[in-house]
N, C-alpha and C positions, 0 to 999 in steps of 0.2 A: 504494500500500500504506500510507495512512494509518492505517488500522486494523484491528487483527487479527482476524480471521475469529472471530467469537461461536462458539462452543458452545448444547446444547441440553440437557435434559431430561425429553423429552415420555415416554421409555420409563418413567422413573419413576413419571412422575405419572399416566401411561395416559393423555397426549393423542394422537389422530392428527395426522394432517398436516396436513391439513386445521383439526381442531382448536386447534394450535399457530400456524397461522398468525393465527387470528381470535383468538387470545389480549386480553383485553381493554385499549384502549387507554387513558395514563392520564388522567384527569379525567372516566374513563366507570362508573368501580368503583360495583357495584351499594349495597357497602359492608352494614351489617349493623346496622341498629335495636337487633340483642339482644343486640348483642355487651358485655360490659359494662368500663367503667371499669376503668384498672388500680387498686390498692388502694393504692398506695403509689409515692414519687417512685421513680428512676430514675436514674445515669447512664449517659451515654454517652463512653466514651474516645476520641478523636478525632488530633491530631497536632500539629507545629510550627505554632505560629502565623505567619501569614502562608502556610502551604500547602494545598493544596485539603480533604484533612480535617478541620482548621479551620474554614476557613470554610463546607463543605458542612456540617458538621456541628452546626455552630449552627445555620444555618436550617433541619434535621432536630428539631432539639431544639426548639427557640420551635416551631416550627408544632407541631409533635405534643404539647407542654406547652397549646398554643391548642386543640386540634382536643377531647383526652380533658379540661380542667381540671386535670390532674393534670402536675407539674412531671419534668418531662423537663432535665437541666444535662447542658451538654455541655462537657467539663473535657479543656484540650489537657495531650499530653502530648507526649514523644521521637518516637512513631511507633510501629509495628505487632508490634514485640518485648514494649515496654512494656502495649500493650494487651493484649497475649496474658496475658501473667503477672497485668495484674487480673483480666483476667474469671478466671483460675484463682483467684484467691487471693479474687472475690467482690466485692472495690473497683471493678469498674465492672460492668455488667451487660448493655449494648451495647459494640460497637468496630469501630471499622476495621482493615483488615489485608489487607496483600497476601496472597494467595493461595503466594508461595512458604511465605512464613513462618509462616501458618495450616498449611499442610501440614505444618513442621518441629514446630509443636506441637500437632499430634492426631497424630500419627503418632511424639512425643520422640525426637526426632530436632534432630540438631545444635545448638543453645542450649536446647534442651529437654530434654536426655538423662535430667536428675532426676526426668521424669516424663510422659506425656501430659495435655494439657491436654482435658478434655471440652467440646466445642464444639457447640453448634447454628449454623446459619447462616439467614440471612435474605434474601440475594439479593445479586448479583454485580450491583455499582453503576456501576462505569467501569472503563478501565484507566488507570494508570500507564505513564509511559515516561521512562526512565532518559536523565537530561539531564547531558554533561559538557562543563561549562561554563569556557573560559577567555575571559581579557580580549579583547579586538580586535586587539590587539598582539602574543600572543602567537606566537612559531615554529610550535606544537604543531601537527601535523595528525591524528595518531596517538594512542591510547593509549600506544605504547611511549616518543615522547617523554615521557611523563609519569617517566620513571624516574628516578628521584632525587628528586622535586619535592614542593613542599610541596602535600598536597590534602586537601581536605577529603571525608571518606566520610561524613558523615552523623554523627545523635548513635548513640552506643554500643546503645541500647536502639532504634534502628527498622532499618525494613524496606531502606532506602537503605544505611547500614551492609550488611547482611548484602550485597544483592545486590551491590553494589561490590568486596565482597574476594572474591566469588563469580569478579565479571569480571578485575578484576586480576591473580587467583590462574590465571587459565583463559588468560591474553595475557601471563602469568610476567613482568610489570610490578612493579619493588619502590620505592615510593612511601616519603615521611616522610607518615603518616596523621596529620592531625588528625580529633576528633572533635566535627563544629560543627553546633549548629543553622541551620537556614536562613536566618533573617538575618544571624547571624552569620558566616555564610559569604559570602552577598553583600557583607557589610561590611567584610571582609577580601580579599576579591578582589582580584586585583592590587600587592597591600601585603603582606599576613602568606602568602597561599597564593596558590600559582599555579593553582591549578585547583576545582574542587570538583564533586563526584559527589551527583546530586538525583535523586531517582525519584518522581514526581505527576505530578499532574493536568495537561493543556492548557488555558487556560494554568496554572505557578505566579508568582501579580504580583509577587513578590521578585525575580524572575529575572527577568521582561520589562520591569522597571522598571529592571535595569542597563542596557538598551537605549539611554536616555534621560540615562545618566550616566556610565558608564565605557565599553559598547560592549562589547560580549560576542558569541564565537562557540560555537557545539557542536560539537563532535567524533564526526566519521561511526566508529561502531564497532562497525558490521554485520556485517565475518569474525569477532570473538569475541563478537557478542550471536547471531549464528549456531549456532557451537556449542554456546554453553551453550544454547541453546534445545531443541537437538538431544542434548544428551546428557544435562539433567537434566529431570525431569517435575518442574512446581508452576505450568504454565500458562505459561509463556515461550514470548514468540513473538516473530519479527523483524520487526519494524513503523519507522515512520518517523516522524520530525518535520516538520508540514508549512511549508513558508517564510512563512504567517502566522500563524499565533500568535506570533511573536518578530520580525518581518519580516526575515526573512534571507534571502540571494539564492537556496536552494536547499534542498530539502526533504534530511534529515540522518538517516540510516538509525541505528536504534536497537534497543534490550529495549526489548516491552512485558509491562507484568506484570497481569491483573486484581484488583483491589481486593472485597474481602468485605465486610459489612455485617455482622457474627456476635454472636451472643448465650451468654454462660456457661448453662451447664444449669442447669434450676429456672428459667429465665427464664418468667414467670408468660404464659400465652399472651393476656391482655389485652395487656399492652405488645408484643406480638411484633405480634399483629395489626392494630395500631390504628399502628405504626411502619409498618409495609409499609404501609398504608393509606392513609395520610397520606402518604407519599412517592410514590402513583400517585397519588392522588387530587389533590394537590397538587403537582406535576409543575411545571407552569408556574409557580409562586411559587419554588420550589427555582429553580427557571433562572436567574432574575432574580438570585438568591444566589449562584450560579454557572454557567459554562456548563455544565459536564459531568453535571448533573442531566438533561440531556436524553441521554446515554448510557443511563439505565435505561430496561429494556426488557423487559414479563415474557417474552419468549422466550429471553431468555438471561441474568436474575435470576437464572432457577430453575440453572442451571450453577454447581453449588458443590461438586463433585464432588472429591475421596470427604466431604467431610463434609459429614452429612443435616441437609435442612432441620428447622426446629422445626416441630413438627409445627402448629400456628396458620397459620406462615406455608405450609405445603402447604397446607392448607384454606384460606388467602386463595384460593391460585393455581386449587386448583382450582374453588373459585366464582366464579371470575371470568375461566376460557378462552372463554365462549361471549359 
């Protein structure tokens, strides 16, 4: 069970089965002569330096600034709170964002309550799985030992924050919470906190680079990434850590959450199209930037349910099932 079982959205788009399967593979996109130029640069919000939105997101940004001429910046930020609130407020115009927290803000609900955020989506990139990382040394084998301890949830504005007081709250675990970005939680490991709560990409290189210096274990915490999977909807599933990506002696039962690719409404459908574009078409260059570029897959991109793709990017998918 390294990875959670995709989702589909063939009924939306009117593909058959048949059709859905032959969905086009990428560096095969027919792609579009007429399609034209976006008129004007671009950001895109992205996440902690050093974790997978980062760095997947740069090389999103350079190819797609390379492919249209037109400048595509990819500007990190806290993580997937953060990015919600620009594309509302207009200051970025792409972003990344877990799928709980996209939910929380089209739907304003929980850190969103002041308002729904209008959201387009663009395609379901990878998923996320929620890494609790202590030094090699420590007692811990449980979440519950964590009670008392210093740990780190992530910064106040991303998607790791939210899901961590999610799971803490759901295993009635009361922690002293710091709120660290991700090197600086690696950088304190074992010194300032005892623990720290991450949620990306396989790999993220902050974390598998303590391997190599302090020695770090994960914490199997499948009974409460179980239920919270089972009692709240935002696409959480129980999925696993495999023993290599971090070479550890045994694969480490986990949340996983899938990651959005999403656009603020009014995003002009040159840049919507010519992003998706570039990111199938371009497929194998993204690898090389990171592993998890090879996760997208238009049979389960198009899974961004309940918020509708932009309409550009439907019109990619559907010129390009056959």
């Amino acid at each position: 069970m390294d990875r959670p079982i995709l989702l589909n959205r063939r009924s939306l788009l009117g593909l058959g089965t048949a059709a859905a399967a032959a969905v086009l593979v990428p560096g095969c996109s027919r792609g579009r002569s007429d399609e034209p130029a976006p008129a004007r640069p671009a950001r895109l919000a992205t996440g902690n330096a050093g974790g997978v939105y980062a760095t997947y997101g740069a090389g999103v940004a350079r190819m797609v600034s390379e492919v249209t001429g037109v400048s595509l910046s990819a500007v990190q930020t806290e993580g997937s709170v953060q990015n919600l609130r620009m594309l509302a407020k207009g200051t970025a115009d792409l972003a990344f964002s877990v799928a709980d927290s996209a939910l929380d803000a089209y739907e304003g609900q929980e850190g969103f309550k002041s308002g729904k955020v209008a959201l387009w989506a663009l395609a379901r990139t990878y998923d996320n799985y929620v890494h609790v990382v202590v030094p090699i040394g420590s007692r811990a084998t449980t979440l519950h030992v964590l009670e008392g301890k210093a740990v780190s949830l992530g910064s106040r504005n991303s998607g790791t924050h939210v899901v961590a007081e999610r799971l803490l709250k759901l295993a009635g675990v009361k922690v002293h919470p710091r709120y660290l970005s991700l090197n600086q939680a690696t950088a304190q490991l074992g010194r300032k906190i005892d623990a720290l709560i991450w949620s990306g990409g396989l790999p993220t290189l902050p974390i598998r680079k303590l391997q190599s210096s302090l020695g770090f274990r994960l914490l199997d915490i499948g009974p409460t990434a179980e239920r919270l999977a089972a009692r709240r909807f935002g696409g959480y599933v129980l999925s696993s850590i495999p023993p290599s990506v971090y070479g550890l002696p045994n694969s480490v039962f986990t949340l996983a959450v899938p990651n959005y690719l999403l656009a603020r409404r009014g995003l002009s459908d040159p840049w919507a199209w010519w992003t998706l574009n570039t990111m199938f078409r371009r497929q194998t260059d993204l690898m090389k930037v990171h592993p998890e570029a090879a996760s997208l897959d238009p049979r389960s991109a198009i899974a961004t349910m309940p918020i509708p793709l932009h309409p550009a990017a439907e019109r990619w998918y559907r010129a390009n099932h056959t």
